[in-house]
TIDREN-354344 format. One record per atom (N, C-alpha, C, O): residue in one letter; x, y, z. Coordinates in nm, 4 decimals, padded with zeros to 6 digits. Layout:
N
@residuo:a	east:X	north:Y	up:Z
...
# end
This chain:
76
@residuo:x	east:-02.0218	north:-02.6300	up:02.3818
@residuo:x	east:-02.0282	north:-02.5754	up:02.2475
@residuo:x	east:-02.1332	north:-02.6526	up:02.1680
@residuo:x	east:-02.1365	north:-02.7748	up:02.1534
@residuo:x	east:-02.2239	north:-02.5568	up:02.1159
@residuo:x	east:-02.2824	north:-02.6358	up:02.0022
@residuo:x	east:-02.2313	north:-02.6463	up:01.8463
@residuo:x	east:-02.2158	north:-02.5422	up:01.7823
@residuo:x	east:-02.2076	north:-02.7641	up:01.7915
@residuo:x	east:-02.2029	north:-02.7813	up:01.6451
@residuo:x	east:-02.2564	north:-02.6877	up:01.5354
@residuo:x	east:-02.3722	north:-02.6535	up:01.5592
@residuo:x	east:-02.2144	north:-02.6454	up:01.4419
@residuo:x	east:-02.2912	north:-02.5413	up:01.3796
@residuo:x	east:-02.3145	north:-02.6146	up:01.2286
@residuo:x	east:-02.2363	north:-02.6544	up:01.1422
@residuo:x	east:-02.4565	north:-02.6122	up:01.2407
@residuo:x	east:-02.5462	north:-02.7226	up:01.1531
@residuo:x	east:-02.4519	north:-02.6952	up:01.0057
@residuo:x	east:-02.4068	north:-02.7995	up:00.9583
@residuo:x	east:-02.4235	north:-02.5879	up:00.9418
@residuo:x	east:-02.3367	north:-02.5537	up:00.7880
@residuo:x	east:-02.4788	north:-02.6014	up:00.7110
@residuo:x	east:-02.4695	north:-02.7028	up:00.6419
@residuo:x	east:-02.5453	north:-02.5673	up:00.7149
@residuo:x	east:-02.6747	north:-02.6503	up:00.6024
@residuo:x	east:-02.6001	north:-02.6135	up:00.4596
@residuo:x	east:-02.5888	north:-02.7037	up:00.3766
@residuo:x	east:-02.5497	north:-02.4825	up:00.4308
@residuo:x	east:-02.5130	north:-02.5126	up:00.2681
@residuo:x	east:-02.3705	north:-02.5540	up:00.2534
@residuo:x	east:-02.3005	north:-02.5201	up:00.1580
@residuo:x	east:-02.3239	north:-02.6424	up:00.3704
@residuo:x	east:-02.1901	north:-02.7097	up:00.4046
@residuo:x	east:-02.0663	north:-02.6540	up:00.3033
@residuo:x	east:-01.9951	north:-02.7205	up:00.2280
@residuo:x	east:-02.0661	north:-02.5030	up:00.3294
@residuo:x	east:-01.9338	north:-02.4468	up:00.2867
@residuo:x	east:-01.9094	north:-02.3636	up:00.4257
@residuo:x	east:-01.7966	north:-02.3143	up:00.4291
@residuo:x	east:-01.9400	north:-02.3535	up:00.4696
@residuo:x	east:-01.8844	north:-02.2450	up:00.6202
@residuo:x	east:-01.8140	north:-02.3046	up:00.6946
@residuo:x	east:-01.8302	north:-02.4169	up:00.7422
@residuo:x	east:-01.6891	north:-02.1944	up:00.7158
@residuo:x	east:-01.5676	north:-02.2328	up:00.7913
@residuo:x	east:-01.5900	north:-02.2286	up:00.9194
@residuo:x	east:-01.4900	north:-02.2190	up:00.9906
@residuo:x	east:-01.7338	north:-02.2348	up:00.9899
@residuo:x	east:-01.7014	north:-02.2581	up:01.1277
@residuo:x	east:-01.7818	north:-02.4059	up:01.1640
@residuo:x	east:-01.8604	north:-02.4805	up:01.1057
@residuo:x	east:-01.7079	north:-02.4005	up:01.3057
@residuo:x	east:-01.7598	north:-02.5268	up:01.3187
@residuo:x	east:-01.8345	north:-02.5574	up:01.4558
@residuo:x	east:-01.9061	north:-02.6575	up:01.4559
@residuo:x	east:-01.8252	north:-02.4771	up:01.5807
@residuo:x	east:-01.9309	north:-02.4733	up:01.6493
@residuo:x	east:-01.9370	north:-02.3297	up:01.7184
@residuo:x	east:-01.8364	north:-02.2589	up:01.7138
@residuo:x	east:-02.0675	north:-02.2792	up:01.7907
@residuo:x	east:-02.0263	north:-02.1664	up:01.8322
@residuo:x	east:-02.1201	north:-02.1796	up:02.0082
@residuo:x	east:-02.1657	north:-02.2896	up:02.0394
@residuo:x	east:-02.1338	north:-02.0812	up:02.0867
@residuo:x	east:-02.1486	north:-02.1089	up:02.2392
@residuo:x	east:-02.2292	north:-01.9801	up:02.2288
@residuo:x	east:-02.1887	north:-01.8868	up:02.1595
@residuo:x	east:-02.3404	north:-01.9748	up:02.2957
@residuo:x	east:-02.4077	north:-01.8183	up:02.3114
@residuo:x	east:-02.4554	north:-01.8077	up:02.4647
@residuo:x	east:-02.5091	north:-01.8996	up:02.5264
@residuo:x	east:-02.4230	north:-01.6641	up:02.5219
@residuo:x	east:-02.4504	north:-01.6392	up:02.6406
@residuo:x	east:-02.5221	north:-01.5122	up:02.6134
@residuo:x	east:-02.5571	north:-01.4662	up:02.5047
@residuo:x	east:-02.5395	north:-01.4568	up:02.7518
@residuo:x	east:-02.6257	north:-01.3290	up:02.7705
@residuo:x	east:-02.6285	north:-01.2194	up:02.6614
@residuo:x	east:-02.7049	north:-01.1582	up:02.5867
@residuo:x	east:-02.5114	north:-01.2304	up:02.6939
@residuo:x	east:-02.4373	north:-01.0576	up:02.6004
@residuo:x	east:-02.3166	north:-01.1119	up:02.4831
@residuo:x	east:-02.2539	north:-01.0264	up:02.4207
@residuo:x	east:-02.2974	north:-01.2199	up:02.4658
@residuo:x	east:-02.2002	north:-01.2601	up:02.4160
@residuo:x	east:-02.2273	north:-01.4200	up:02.3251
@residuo:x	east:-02.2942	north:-01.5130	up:02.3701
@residuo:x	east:-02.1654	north:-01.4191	up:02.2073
@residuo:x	east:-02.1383	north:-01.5619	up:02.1156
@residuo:x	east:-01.9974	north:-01.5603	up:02.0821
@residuo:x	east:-01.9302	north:-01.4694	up:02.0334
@residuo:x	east:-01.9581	north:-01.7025	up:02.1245
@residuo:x	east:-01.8053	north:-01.7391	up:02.0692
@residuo:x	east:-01.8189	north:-01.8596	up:02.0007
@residuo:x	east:-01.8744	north:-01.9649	up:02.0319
@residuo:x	east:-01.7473	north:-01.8185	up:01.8843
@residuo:x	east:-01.7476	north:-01.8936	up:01.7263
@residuo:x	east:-01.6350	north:-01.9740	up:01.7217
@residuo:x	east:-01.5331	north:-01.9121	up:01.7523
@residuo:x	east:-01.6194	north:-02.0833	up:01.6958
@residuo:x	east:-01.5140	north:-02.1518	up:01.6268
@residuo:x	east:-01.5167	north:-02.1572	up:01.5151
@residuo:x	east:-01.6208	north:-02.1801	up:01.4536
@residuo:x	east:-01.3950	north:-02.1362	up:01.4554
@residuo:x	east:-01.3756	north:-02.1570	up:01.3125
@residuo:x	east:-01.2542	north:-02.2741	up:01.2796
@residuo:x	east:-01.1477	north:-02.3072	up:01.3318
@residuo:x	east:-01.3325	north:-02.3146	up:01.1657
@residuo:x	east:-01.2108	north:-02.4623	up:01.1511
@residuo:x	east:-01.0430	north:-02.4132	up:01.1190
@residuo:x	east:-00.9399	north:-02.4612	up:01.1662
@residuo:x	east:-01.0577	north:-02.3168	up:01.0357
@residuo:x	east:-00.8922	north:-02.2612	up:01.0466
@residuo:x	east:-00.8858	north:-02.1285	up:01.0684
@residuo:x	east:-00.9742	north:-02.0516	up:01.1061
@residuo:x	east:-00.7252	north:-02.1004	up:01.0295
@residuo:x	east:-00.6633	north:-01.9458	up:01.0572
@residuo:x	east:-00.6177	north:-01.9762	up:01.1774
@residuo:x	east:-00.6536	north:-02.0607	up:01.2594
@residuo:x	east:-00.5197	north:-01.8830	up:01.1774
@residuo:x	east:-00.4624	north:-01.8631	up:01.2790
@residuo:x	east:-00.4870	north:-01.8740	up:01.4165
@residuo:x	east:-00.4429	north:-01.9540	up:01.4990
@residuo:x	east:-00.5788	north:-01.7629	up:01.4292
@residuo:x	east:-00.7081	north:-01.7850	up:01.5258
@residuo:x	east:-00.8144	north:-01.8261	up:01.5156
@residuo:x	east:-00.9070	north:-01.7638	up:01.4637
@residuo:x	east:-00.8223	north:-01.9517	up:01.5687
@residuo:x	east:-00.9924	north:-02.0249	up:01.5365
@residuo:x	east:-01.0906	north:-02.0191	up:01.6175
@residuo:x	east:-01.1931	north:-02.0839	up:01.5964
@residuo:x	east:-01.0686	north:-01.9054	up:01.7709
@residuo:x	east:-01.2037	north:-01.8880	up:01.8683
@residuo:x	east:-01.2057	north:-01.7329	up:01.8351
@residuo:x	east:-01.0984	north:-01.6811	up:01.8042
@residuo:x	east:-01.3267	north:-01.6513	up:01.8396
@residuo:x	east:-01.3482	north:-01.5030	up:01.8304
@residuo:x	east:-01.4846	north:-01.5208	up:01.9240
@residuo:x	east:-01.5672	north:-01.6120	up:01.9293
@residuo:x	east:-01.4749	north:-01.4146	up:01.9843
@residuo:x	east:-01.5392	north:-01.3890	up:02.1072
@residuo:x	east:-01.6181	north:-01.2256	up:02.0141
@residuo:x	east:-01.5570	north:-01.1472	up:01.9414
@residuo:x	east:-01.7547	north:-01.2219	up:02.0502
@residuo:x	east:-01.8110	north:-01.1497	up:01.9993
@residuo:x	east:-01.9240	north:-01.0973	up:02.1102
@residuo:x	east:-01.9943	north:-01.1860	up:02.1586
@residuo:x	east:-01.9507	north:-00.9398	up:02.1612
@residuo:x	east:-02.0045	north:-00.9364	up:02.2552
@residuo:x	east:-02.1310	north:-00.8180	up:02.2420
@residuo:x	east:-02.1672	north:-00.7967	up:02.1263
@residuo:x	east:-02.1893	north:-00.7524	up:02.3330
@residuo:x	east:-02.2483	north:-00.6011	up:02.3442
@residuo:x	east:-02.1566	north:-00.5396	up:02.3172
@residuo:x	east:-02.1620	north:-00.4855	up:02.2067
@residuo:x	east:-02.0591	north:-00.5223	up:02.3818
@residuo:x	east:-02.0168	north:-00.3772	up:02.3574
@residuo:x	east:-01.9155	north:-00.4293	up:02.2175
@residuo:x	east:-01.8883	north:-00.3325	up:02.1465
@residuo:x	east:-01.8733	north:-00.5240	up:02.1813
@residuo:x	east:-01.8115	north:-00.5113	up:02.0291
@residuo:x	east:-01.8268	north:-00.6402	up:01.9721
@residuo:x	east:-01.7945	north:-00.7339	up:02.0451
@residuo:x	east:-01.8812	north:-00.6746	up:01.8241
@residuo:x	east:-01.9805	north:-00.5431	up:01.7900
@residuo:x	east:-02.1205	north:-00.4416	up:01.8384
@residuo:x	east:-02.1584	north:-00.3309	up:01.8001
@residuo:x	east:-02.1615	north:-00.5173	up:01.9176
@residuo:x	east:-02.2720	north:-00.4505	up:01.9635
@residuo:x	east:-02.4177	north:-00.5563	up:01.9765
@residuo:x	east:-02.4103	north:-00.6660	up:01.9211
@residuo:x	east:-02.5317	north:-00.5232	up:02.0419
@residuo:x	east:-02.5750	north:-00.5921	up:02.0720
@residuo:x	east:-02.6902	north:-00.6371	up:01.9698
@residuo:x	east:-02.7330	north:-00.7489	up:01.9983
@residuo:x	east:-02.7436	north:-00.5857	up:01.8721
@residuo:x	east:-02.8268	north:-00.6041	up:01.7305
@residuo:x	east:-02.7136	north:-00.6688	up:01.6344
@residuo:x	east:-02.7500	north:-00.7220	up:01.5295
@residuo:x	east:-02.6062	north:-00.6656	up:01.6618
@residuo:x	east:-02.5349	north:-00.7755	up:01.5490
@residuo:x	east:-02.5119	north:-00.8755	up:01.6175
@residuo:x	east:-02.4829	north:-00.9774	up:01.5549
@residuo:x	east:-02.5162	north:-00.8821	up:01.7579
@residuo:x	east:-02.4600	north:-00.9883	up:01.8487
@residuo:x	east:-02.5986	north:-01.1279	up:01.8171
@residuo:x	east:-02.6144	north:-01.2463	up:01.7871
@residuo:x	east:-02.6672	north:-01.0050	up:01.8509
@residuo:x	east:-02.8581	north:-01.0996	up:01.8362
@residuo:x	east:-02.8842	north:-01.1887	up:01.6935
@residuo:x	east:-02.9221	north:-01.3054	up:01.6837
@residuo:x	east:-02.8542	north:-01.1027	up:01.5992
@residuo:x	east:-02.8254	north:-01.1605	up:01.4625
@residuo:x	east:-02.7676	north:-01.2800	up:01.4331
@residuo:x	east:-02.8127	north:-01.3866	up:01.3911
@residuo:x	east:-02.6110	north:-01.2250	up:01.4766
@residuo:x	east:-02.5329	north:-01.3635	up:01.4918
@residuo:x	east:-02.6159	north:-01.4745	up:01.5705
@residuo:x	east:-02.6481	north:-01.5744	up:01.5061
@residuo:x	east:-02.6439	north:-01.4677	up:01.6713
@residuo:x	east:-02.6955	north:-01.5876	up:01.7525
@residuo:x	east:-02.8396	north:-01.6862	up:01.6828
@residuo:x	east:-02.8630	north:-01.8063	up:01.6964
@residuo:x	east:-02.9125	north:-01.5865	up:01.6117
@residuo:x	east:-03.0091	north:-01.6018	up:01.5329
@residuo:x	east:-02.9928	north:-01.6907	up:01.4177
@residuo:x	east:-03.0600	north:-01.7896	up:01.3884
@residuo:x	east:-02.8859	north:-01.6361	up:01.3535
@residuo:x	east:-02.8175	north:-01.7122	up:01.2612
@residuo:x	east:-02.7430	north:-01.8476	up:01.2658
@residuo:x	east:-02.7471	north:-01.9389	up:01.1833
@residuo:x	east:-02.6719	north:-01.8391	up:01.3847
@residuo:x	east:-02.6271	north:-01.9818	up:01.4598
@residuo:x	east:-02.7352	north:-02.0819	up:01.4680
@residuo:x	east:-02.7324	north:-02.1900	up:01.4093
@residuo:x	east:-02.8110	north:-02.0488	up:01.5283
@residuo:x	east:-02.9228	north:-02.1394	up:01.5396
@residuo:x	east:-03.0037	north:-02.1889	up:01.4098
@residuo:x	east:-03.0344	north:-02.3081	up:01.4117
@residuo:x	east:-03.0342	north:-02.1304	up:01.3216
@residuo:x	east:-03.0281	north:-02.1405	up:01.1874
@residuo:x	east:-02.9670	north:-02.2550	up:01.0792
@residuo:x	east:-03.0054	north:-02.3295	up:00.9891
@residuo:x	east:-02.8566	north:-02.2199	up:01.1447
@residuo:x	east:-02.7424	north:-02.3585	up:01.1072
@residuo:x	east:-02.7075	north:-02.2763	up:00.9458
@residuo:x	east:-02.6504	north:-02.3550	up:00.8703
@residuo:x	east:-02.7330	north:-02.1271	up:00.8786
@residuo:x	east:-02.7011	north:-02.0960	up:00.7578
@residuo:x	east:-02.6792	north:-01.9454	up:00.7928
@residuo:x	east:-02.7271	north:-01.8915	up:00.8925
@residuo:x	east:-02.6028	north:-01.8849	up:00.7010
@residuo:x	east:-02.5486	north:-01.7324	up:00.6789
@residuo:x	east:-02.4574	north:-01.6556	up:00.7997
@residuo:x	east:-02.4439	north:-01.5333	up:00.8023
@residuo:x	east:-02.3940	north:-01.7521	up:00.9041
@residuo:x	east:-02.3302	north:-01.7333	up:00.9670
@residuo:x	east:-02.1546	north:-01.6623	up:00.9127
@residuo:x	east:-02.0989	north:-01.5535	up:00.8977
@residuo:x	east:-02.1269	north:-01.8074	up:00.8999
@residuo:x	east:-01.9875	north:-01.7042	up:00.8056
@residuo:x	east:-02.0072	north:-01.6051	up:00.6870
@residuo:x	east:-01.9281	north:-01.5153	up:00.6583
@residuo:x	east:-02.0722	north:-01.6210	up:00.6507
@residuo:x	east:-02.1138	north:-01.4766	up:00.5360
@residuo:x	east:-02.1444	north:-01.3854	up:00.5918
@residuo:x	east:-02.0884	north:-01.2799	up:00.5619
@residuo:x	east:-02.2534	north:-01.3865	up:00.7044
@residuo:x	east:-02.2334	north:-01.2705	up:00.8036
@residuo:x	east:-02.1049	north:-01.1883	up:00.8374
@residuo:x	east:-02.0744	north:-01.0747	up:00.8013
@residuo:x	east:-02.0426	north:-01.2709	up:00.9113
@residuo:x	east:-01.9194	north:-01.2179	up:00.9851
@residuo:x	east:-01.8401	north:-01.1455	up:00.9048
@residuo:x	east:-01.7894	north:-01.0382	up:00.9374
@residuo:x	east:-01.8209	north:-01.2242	up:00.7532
@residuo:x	east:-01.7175	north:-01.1907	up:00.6598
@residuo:x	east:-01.7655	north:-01.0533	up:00.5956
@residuo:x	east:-01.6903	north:-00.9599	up:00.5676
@residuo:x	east:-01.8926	north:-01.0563	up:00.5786
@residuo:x	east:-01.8992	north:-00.9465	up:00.5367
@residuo:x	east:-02.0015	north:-00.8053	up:00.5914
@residuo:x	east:-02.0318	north:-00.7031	up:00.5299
@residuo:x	east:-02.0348	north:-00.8479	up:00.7232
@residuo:x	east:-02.0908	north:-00.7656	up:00.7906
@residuo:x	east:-01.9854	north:-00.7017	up:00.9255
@residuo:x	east:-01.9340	north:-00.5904	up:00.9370
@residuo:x	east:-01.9807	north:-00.8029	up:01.0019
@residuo:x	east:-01.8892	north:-00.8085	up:01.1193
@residuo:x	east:-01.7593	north:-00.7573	up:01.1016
@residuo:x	east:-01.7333	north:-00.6448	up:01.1443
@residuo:x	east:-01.6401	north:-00.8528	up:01.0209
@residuo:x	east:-01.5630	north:-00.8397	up:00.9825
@residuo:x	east:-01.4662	north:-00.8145	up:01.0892
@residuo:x	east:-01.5239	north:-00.8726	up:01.1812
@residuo:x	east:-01.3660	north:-00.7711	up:01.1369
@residuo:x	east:-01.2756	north:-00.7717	up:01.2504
@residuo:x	east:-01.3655	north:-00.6895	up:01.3586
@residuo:x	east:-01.3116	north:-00.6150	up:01.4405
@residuo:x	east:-01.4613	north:-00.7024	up:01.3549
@residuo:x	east:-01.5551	north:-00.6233	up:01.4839
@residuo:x	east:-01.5445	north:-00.7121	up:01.6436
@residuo:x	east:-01.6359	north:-00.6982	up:01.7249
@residuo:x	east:-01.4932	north:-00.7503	up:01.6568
@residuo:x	east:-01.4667	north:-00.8492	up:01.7539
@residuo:x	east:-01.4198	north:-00.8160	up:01.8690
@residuo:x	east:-01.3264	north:-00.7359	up:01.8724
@residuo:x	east:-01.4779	north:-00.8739	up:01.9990
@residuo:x	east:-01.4047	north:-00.8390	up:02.1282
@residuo:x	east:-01.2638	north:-00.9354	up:02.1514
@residuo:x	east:-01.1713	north:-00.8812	up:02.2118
@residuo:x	east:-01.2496	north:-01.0465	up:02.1147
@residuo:x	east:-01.1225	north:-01.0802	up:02.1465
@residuo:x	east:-01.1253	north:-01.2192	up:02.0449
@residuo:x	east:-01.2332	north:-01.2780	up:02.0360
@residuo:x	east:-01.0187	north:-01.2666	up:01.9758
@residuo:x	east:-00.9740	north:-01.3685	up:01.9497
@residuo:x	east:-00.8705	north:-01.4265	up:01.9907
@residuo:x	east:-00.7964	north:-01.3520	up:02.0548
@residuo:x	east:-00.8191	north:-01.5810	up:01.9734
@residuo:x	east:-00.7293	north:-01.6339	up:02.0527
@residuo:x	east:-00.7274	north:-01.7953	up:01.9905
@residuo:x	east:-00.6528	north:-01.8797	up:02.0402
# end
């Protein structure tokens, strides 16, 4: 897992992992704090985004929250 830089150090996650077709996010709380995000959900131009953004180290959780939103292949 990589650390997720938070540059404007309010984002609730805290590292995330990127593969082929797929990024899995940690988030520091809730219930569920891993979400698995892939091609086929949400899809692969938000998947790219996200990963884009990870790397970034900014607009990650604002993304999700308000783009993504329960679009998710699996949490746990």
């Amino acid at each position: 897992m990589t650390p997720y830089r938070n540059l404007s150090g309010n984002s609730n996650i805290v590292s995330y992992e990127s593969a082929d077709d797929s990024i899995h996010v940690v988030f520091k709380s809730g219930t569920h704090r891993n979400y698995l995000y892939n091609h086929i959900r949400p899809g692969k131009a938000v998947v790219d985004k996200m990963k884009a953004l990870a790397v970034e180290g900014h607009g990650l959780n604002s993304y999700i929250s308000t783009t993504v939103k329960s679009n998710f292949a699996k949490k746990w």
